[in-house]
C-alpha positions as CSV (number, residue, x, y, z in Angstrom):
1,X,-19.1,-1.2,4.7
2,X,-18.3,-5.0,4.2
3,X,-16.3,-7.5,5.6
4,X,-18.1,-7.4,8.8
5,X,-17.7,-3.5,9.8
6,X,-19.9,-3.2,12.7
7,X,-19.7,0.4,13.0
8,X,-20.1,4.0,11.7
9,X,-18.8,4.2,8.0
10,X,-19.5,8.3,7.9
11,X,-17.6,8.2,11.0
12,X,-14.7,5.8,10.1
13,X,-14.3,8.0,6.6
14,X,-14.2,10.9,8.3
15,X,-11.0,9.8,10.6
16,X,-9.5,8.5,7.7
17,X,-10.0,12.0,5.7
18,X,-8.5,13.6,9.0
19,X,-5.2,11.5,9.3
20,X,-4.9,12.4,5.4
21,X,-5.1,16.1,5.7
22,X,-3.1,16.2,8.6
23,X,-0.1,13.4,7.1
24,X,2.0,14.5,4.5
25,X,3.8,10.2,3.1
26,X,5.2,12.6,0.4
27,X,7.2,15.0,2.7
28,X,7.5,12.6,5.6
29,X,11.5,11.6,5.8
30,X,10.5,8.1,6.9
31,X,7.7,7.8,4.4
32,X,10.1,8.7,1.8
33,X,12.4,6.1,2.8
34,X,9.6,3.6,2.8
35,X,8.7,4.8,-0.5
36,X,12.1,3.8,-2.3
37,X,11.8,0.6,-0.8
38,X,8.7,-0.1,-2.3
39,X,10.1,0.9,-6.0
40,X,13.5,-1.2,-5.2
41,X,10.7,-3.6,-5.9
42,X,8.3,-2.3,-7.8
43,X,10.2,-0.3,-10.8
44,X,12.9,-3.2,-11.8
45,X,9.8,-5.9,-11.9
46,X,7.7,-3.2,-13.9
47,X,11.2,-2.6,-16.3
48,X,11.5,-6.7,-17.2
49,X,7.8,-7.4,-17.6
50,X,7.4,-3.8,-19.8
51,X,11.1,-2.7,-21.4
52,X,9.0,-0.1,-23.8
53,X,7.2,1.3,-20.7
54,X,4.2,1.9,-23.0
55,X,1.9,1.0,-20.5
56,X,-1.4,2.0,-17.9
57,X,-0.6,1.5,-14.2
58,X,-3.6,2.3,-12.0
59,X,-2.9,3.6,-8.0
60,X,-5.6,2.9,-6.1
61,X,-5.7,5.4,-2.9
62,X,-2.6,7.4,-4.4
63,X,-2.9,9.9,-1.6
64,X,-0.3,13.0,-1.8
65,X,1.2,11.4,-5.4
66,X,3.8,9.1,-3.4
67,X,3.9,6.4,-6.3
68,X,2.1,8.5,-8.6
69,X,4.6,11.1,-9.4
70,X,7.7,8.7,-9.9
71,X,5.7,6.3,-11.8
72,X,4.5,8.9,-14.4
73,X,7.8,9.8,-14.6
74,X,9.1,6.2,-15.3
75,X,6.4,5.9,-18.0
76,X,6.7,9.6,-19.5
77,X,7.7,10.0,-23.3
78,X,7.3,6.3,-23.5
79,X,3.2,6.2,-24.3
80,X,2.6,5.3,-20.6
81,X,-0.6,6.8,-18.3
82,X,-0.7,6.6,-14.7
83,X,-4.4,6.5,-13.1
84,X,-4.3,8.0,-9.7
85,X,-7.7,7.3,-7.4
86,X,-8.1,9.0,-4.3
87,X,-11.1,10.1,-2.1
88,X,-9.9,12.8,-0.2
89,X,-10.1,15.8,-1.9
90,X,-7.1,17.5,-0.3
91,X,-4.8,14.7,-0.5
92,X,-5.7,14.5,-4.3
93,X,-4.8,18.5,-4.3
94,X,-1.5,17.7,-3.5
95,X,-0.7,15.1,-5.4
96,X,-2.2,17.5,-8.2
97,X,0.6,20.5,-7.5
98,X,3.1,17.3,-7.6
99,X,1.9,15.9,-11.4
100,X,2.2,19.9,-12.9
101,X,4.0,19.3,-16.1
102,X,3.3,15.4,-16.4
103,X,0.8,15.2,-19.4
104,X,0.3,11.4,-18.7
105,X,-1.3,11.0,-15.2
106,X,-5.2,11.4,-14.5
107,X,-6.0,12.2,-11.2
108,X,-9.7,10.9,-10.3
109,X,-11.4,11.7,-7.1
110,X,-13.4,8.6,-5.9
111,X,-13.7,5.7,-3.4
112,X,-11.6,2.9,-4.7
113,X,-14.3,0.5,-5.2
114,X,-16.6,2.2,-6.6
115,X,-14.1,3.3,-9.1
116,X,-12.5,-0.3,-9.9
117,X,-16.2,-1.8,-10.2
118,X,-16.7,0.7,-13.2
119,X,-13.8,0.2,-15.3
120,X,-14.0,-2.5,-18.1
121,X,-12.1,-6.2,-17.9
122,X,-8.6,-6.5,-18.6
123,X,-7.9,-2.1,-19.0
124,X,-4.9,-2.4,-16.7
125,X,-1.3,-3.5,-17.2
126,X,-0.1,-2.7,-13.5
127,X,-1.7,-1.8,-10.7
128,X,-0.2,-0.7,-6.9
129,X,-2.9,-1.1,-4.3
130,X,-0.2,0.1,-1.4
131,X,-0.7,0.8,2.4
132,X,-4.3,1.1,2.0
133,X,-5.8,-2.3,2.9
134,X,-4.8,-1.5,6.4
135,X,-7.7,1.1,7.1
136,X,-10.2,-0.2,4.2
137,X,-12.5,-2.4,5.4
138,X,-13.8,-4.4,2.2
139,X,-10.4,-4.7,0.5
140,X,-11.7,-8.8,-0.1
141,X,-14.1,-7.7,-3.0
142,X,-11.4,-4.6,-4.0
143,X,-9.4,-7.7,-4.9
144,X,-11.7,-9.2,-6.6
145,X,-12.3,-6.1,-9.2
146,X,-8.2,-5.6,-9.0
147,X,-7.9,-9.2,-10.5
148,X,-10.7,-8.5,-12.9
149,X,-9.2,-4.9,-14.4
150,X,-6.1,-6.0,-14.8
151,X,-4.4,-7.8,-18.2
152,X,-3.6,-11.1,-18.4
153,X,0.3,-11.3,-17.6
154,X,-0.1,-8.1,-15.6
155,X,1.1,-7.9,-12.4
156,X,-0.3,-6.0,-8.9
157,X,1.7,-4.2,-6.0
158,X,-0.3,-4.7,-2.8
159,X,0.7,-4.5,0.7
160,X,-1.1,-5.0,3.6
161,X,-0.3,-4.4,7.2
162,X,1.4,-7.2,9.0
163,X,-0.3,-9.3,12.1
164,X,3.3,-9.0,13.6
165,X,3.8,-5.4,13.4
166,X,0.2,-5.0,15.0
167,X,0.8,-7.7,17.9
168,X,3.8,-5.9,18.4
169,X,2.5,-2.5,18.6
170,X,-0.5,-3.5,21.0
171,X,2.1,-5.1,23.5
172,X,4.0,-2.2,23.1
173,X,1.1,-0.2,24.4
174,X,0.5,-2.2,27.1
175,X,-3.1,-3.1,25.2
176,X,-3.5,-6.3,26.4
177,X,-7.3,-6.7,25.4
178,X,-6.2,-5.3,21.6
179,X,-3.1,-7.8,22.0
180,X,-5.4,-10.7,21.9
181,X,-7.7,-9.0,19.1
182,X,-4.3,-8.8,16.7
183,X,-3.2,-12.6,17.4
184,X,-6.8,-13.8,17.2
185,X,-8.1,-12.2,14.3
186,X,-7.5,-9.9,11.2
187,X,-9.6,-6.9,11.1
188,X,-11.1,-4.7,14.4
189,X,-11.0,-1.7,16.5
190,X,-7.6,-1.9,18.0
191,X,-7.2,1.4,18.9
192,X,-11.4,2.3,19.9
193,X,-13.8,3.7,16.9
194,X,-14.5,4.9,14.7
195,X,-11.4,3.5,12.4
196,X,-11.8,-0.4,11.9
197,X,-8.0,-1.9,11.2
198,X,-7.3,-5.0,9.2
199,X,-4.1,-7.0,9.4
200,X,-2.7,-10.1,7.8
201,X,0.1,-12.9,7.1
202,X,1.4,-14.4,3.8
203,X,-0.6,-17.3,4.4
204,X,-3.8,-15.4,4.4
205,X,-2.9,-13.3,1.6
206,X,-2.1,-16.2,-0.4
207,X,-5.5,-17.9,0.4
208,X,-7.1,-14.4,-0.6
209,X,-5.2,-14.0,-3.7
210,X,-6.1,-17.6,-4.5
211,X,-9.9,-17.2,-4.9
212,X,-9.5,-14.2,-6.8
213,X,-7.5,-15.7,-9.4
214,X,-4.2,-14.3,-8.6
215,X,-1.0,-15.9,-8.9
216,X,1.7,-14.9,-5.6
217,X,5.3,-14.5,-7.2
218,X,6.8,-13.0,-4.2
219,X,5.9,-11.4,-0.4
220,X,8.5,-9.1,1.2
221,X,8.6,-7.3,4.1
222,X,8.5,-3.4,4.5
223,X,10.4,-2.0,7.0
224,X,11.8,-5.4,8.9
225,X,14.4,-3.5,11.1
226,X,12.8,-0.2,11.1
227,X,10.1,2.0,11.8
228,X,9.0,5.4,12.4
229,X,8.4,7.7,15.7
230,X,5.7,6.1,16.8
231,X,6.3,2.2,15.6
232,X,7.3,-0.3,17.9
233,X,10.2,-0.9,15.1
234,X,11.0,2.8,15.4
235,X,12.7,1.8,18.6
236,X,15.1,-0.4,16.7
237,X,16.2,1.9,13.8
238,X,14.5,5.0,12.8
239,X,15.2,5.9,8.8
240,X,14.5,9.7,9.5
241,X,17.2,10.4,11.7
242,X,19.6,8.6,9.3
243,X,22.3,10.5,7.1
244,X,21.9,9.3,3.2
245,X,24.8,7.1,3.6
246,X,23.6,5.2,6.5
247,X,19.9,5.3,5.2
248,X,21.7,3.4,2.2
249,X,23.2,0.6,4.7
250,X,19.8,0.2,6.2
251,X,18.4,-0.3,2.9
252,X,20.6,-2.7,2.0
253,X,20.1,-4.9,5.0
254,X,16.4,-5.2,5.1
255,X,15.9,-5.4,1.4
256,X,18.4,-8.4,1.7
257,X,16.0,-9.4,4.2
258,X,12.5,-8.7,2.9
259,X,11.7,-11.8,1.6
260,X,13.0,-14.4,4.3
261,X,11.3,-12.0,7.2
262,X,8.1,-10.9,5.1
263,X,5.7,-11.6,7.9
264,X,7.8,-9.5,10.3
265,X,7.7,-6.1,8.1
266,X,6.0,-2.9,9.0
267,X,3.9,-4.3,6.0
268,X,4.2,-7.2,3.4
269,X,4.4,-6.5,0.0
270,X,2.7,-9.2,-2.5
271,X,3.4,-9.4,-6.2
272,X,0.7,-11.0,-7.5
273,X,0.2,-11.8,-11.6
274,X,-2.7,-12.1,-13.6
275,X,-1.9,-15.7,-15.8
């Protein structure tokens, strides 16, 4: 791996496959309440750049079909395709059982990069790169191919875990050693091999999206007053043990809140644009 990876890659794949079998984001009640907050965002943007919804969106590590399955849906009858990458096989399984009777999504089983290095300049109108950085090393030249494959006037979903939300969770663990890793820098072994974390702020995902040619239109935060069991936020609020009404309330508040407290989510989704 890149992006100075010291370790075992077979190993650090491996985990990742684990976590992915074993973790459901579809079926997960606090992963489905993340998951509407990302497409407060992420569906009105999409309906006022693309009102005909004729379009190719590309998910890059699409896992169980989280985003895949209500994107397709967004697009379907309108001449839309959604292209879901994922590299573990049983993840992709899933997400297949969730696309039955959607005639516009592809499924492809691949690592990201290798995938977005192959496809030709300028072959996607949207893209949603989401929760993934956080556990892939070389997201830095994914970036780089993500500003490349998409159109000009296109736009990307990214988000990327915050330093915050790591600082807080290693305190939280009495980690002091892996306290002092977050603050300091933005990738590591916080929690011991094999998996190698990376972390980061709006001001290095600005500088990032910056070399790569992409524009920053907005940065919100994911889960500001929340979290799940085992989140340091999850002591706060947990979504999962809300009724629907009071899940509503909640999502009220920390959309209203996203953008003013984007460093301070669970993660911080960046819109980023193609000019």
């Amino acid at each position: 791996m890149r992006e100075g990876f010291p370790g075992d890659t077979d190993a650090h794949n491996r985990a990742i496959r684990e976590t992915m079998r074993k973790y459901d984001m579809v079926t997960s009640p606090g992963e489905a309440y993340y998951a509407r907050q990302y497409l407060h965002w992420i569906v009105p943007e999409l309906d006022r750049r693309f009102p005909g919804r004729g379009i190719k969106i590309l998910d890059l590590g699409c896992g169980q079909g989280r985003f895949t399955v209500p994107l397709a849906h967004w697009a379907s009858g309108c001449g839309g395709e959604v292209v879901g990458v994922e590299l573990v096989g049983e993840a992709l399984e899933r997400a297949k059982e969730r696309c039955r009777g959607l005639a516009n999504v592809r499924l492809v089983q691949d690592d990201i990069l290798h995938f977005t290095s192959k496809q030709e300049e300028a072959s996607f109108d949207a893209i949603l790169f989401i929760e993934v950085s956080f556990f892939f090393p070389h997201w830095k030249p994914l970036m780089t191919h993500m500003a490349r494959v998409v159109r000009p006037g296109g736009v990307i979903f990214a988000s990327f875990r915050s330093q915050y939300y790591n600082l807080l969770q290693t305190v939280w663990s009495w980690r002091w050693e892996a306290a002092k890793i977050a603050l300091e820098k933005r990738e590591g072994y916080l929690w011991g091999e094999p998996v190698w974390y990376t972390w980061q702020t709006p001001e290095d995902i600005i500088g990032v999206c910056r070399e790569v040619g992409l524009e920053v239109l907005a940065m919100r935060g994911i889960g500001v007053c929340s979290g799940l069991e085992e989140d340091p936020l999850g002591t706060i609020m947990r979504p999962s043990e809300l009724s629907q009404e009071d899940q509503e309330r909640l999502m009220e508040i920390e959309c209203a809140a996203a953008e003013a407290y984007a460093a301070c989510g669970r993660y911080i989704l960046a819109t980023l644009e193609k000019p």
